[in-house]
C-alpha positions as a Python dict, from the first residue, in 0.01 Angstrom:
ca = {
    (1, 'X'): (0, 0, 0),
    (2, 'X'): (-226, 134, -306),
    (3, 'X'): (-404, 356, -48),
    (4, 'X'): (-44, 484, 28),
    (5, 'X'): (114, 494, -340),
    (6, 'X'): (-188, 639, -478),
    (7, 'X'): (-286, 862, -249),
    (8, 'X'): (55, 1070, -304),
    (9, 'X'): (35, 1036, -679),
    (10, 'X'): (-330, 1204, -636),
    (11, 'X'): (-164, 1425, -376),
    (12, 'X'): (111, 1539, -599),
    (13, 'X'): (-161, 1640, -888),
    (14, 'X'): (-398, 1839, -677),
    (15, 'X'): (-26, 1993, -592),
    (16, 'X'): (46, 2022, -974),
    (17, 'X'): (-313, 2201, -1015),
    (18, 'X'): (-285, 2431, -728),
    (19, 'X'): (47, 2562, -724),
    (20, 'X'): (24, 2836, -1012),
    (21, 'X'): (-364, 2932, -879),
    (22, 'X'): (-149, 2971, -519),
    (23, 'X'): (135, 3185, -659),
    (24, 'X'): (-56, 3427, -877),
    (25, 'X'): (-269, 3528, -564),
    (26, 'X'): (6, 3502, -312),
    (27, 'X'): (200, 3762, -560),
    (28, 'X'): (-61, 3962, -674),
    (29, 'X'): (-349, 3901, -430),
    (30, 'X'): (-540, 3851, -752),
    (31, 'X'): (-821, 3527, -765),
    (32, 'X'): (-732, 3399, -1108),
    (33, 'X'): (-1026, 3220, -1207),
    (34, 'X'): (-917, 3133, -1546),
    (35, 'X'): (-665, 2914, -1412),
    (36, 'X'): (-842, 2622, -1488),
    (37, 'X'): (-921, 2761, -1854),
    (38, 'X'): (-509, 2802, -1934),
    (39, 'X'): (-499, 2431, -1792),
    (40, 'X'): (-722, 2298, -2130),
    (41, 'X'): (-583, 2596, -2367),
    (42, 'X'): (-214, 2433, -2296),
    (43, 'X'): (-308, 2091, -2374),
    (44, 'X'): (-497, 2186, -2719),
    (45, 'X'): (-184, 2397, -2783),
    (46, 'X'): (72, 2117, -2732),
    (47, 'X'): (-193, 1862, -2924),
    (48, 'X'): (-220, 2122, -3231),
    (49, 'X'): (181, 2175, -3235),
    (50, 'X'): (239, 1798, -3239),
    (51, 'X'): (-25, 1649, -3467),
    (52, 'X'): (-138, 1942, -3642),
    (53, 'X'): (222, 2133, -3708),
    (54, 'X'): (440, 1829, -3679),
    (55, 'X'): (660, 1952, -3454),
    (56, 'X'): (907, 1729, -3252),
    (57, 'X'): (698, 1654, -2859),
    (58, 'X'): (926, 1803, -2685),
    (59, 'X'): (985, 2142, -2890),
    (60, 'X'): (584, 2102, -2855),
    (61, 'X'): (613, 2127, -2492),
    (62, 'X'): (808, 2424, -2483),
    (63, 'X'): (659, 2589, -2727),
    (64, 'X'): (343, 2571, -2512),
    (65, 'X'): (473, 2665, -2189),
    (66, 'X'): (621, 2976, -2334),
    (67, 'X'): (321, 3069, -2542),
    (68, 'X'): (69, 2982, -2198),
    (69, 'X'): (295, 3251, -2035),
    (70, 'X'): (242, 3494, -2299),
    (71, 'X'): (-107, 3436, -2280),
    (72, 'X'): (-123, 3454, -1850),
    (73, 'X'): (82, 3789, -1864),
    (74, 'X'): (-146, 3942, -2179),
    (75, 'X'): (-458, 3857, -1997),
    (76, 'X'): (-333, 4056, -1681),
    (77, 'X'): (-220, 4344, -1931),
    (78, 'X'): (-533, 4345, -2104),
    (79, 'X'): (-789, 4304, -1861),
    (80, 'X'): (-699, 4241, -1506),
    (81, 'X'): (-483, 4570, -1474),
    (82, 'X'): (-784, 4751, -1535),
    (83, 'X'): (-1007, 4584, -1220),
    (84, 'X'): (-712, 4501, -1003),
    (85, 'X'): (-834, 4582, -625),
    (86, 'X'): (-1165, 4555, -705),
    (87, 'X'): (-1231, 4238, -556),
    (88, 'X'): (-1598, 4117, -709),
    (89, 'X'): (-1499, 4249, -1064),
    (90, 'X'): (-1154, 4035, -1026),
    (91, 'X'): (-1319, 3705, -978),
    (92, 'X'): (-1586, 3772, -1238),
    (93, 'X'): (-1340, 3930, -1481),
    (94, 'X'): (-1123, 3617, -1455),
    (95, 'X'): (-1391, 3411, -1451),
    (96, 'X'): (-1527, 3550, -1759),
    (97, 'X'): (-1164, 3513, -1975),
    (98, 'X'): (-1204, 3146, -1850),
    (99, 'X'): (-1569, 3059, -2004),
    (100, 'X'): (-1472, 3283, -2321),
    (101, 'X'): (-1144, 3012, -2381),
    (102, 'X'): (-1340, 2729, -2215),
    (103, 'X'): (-1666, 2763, -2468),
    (104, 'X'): (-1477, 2907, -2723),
    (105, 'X'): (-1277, 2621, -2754),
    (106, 'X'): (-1580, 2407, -2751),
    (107, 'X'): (-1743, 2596, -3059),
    (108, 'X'): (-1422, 2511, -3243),
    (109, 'X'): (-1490, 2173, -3232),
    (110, 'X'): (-1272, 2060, -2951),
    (111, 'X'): (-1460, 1818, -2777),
    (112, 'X'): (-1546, 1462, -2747),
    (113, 'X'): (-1231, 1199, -2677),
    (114, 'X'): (-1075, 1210, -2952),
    (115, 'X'): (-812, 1434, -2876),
    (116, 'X'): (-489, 1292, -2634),
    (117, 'X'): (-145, 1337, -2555),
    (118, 'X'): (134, 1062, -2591),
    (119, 'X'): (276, 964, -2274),
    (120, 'X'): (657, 1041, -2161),
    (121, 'X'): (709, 706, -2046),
    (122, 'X'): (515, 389, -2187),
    (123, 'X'): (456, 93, -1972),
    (124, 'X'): (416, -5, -1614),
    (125, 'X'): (601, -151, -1295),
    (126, 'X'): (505, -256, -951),
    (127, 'X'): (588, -139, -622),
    (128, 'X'): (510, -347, -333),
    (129, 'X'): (249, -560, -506),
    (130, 'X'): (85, -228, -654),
    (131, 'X'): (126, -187, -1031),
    (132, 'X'): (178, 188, -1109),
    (133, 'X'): (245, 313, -1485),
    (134, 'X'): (576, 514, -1517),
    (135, 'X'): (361, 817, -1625),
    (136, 'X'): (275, 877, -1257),
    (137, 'X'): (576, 795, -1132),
    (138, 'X'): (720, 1074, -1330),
    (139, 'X'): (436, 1305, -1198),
    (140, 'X'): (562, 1251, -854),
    (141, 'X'): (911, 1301, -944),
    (142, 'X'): (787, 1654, -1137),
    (143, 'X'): (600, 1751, -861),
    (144, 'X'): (896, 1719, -573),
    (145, 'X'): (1147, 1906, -797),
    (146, 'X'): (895, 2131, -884),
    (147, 'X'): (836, 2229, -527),
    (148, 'X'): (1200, 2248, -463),
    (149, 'X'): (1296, 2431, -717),
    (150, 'X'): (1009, 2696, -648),
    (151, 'X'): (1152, 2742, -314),
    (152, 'X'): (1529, 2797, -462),
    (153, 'X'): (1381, 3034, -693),
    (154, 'X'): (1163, 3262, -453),
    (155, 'X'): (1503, 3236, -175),
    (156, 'X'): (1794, 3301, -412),
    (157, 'X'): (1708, 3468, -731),
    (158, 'X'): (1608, 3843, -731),
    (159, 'X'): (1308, 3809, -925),
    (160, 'X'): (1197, 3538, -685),
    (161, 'X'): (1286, 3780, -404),
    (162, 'X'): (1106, 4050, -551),
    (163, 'X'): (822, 3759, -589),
    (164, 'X'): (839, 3725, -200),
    (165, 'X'): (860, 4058, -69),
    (166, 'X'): (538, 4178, -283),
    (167, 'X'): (363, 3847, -150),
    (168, 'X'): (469, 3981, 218),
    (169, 'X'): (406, 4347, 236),
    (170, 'X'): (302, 4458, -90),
    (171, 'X'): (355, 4892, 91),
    (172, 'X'): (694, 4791, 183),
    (173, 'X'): (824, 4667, -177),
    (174, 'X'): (704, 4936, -337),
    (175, 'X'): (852, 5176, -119),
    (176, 'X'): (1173, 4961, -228),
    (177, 'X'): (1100, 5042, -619),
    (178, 'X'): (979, 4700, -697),
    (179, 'X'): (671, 4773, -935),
    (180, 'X'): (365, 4561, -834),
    (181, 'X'): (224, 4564, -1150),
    (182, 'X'): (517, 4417, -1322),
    (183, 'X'): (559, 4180, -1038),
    (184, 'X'): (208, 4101, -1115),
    (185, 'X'): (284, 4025, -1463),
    (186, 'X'): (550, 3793, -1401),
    (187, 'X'): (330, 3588, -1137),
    (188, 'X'): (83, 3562, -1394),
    (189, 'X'): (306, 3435, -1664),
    (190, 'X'): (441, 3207, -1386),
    (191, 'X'): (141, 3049, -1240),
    (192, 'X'): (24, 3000, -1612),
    (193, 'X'): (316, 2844, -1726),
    (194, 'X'): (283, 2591, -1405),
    (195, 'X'): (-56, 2527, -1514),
    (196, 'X'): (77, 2451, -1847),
    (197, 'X'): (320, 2188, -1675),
    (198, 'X'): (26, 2027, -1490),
    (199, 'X'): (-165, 2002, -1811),
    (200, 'X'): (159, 1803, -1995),
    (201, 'X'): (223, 1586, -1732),
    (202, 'X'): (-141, 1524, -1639),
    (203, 'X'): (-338, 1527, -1977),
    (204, 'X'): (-117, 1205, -2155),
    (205, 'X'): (-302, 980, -1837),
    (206, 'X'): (-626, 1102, -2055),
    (207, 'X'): (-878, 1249, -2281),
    (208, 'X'): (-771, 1667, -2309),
    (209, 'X'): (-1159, 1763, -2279),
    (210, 'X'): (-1310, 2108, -2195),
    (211, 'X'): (-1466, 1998, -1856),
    (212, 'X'): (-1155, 1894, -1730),
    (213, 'X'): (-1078, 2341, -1699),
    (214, 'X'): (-1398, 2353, -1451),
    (215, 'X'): (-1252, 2081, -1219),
    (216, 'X'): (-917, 2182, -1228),
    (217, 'X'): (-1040, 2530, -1115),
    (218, 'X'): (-1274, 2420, -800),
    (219, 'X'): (-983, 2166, -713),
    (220, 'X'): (-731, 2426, -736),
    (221, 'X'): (-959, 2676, -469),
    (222, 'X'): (-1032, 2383, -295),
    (223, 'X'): (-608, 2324, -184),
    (224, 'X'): (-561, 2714, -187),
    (225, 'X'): (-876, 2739, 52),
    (226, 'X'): (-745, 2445, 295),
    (227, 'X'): (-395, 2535, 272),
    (228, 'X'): (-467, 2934, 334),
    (229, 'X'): (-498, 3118, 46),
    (230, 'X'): (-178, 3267, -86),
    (231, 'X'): (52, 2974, 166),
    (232, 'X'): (234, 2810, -124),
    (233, 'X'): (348, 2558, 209),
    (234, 'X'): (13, 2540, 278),
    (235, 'X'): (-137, 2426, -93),
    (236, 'X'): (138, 2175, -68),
    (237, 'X'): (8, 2032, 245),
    (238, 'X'): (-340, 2056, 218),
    (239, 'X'): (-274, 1888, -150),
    (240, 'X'): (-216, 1560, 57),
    (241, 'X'): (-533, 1593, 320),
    (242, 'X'): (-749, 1589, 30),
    (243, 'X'): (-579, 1384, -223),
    (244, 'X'): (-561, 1152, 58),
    (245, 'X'): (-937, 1168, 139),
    (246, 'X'): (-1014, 1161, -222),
    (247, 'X'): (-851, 789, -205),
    (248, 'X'): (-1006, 650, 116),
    (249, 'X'): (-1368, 798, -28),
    (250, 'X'): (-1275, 621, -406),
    (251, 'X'): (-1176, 259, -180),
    (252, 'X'): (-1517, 259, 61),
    (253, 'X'): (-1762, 484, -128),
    (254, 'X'): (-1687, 526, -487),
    (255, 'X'): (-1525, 735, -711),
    (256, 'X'): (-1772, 974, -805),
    (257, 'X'): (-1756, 1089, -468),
    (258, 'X'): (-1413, 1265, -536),
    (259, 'X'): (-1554, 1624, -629),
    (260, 'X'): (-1797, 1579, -319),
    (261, 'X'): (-1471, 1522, -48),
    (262, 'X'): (-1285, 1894, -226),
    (263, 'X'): (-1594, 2058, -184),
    (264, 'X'): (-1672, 1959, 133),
    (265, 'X'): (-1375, 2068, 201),
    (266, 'X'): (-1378, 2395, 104),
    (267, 'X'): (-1744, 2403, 354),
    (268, 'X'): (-1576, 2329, 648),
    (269, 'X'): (-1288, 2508, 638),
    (270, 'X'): (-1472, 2825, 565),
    (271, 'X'): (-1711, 2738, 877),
    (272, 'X'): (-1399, 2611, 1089),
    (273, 'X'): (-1080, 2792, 1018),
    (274, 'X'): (-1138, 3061, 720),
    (275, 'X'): (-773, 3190, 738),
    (276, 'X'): (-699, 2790, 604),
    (277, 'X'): (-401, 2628, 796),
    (278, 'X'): (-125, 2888, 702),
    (279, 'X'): (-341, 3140, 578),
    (280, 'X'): (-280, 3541, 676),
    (281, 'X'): (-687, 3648, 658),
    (282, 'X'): (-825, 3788, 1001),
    (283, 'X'): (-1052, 3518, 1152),
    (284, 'X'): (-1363, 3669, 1268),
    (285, 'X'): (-1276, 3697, 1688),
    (286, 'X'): (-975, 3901, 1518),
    (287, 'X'): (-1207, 4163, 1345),
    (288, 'X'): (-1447, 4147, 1599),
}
């Protein structure tokens, strides 16, 4: 049973860390590698409005999510605009924004352990014999509405639609008038502000510290890889293969084997199935 009820809490995070990576490339077709960088930048935002401001933790919270999707749709706008199609110069453009936050908030002075968020719930219960806090309860509960209502949002709202049709055939919105840039924009704010939400319900079960942005980033390629890069479905599902693995390897090998089961997952599904298991890439009999 603590195989089972903690391998879909761990399930439901790498779902949490992957879903805004998944939509801003499923949108846009754009490799945010700064994902991981807006993960840490929302939980030093929501620690300085709370203890630094002395704002109320919840006006904290959404004060952060809005200002993390300012900050997604102003990096697009600023930088990503100007390399978007260009592949190599995405990635390290992205990737770039992310070491600039990542060490930048580093030189500050934000570092060590000293800096946490409260939990929503305090305390602990026990399901089946298995004691699990109410914090990760409520991550699993976050997690399945989330999902749902991402699905009622890209299926019944126009902007959602929009959302979807750029994600499907990027010629064939535009020759609708939906403007891929500004769809673009919007995914980015998105996907930043679902980072955000990862980061507030994730950070209060520990330390916010700057290495936390570099895992959260391969993690998040490592689900978008397996599931098929752009597949929100597929992040979802391939969310539980590894967070499941990541459990079985922590029970008969140890936990700092974790990292080693995402990136050996990433290995072979790029030698097995590139495409991922809903992906739309060519495999290589295709372009052959």
């Amino acid at each position: 049973m603590d195989i089972l009820i903690y391998g879909t809490i761990n399930s439901v995070t790498l779902a949490l860390y992957a879903l805004g990576f998944a939509l801003v490339y499923g949108v846009s077709r754009l490799p945010n590698f700064a994902h991981g960088a807006i993960y840490v930048l929302s939980g030093f935002i929501a620690w300085s409005a709370f203890n630094t401001l002395g704002l109320n933790y919840l006006l904290s919270i959404v004060l952060t999510m809005l200002i993390t999707a300012l900050i997604g749709s102003a990096i697009y706008m600023l930088f990503l605009i100007r390399v978007r199609g260009m592949a190599i110069s995405e990635i390290i453009a992205s990737y770039a924004i992310a070491l600039a936050i990542l060490e930048g908030l580093r030189w500050k002075g934000f570092k060590g352990m000293t800096y946490t968020l409260p939990v929503f719930i305090e305390g602990s219960t026990s399901i089946a014999g298995v004691s699990v806090d109410y914090q990760r309860l409520l991550v699993v509960g976050v997690g399945a509405a989330l999902v749902a209502f991402l699905w009622v949002f890209t299926h019944h709202t126009r902007i959602g639609l929009a959302l979807r049709g750029m994600a499907q055939d990027e010629r064939a919105a535009l020759m609708l008038g939906i403007d891929s840039d500004v769809m673009a924009v919007v995914a980015m704010g998105l996907g930043s502000m679902l980072a955000a939400l990862a980061a507030l319900m994730l950070l209060p079960l520990g330390n916010i510290v700057v290495e936390s942005g570099y895992n959260v980033l391969i993690l998040a390629i490592a689900v978008c890889i397996v599931g098929g890069i752009g597949s929100w479905a597929g992040a979802v599902m391939a969310a539980f293969l590894i967070g499941f693995a990541q459990i079985l390897t922590v029970v008969y090998l140890g936990a700092h084997y974790q990292m080693v089961v995402a990136l050996l997952a990433i290995i072979l599904t790029l030698i097995l199935k590139p495409s991922g298991l809903f992906g739309q890439q060519k495999e290589l009999e295709e372009r052959v």
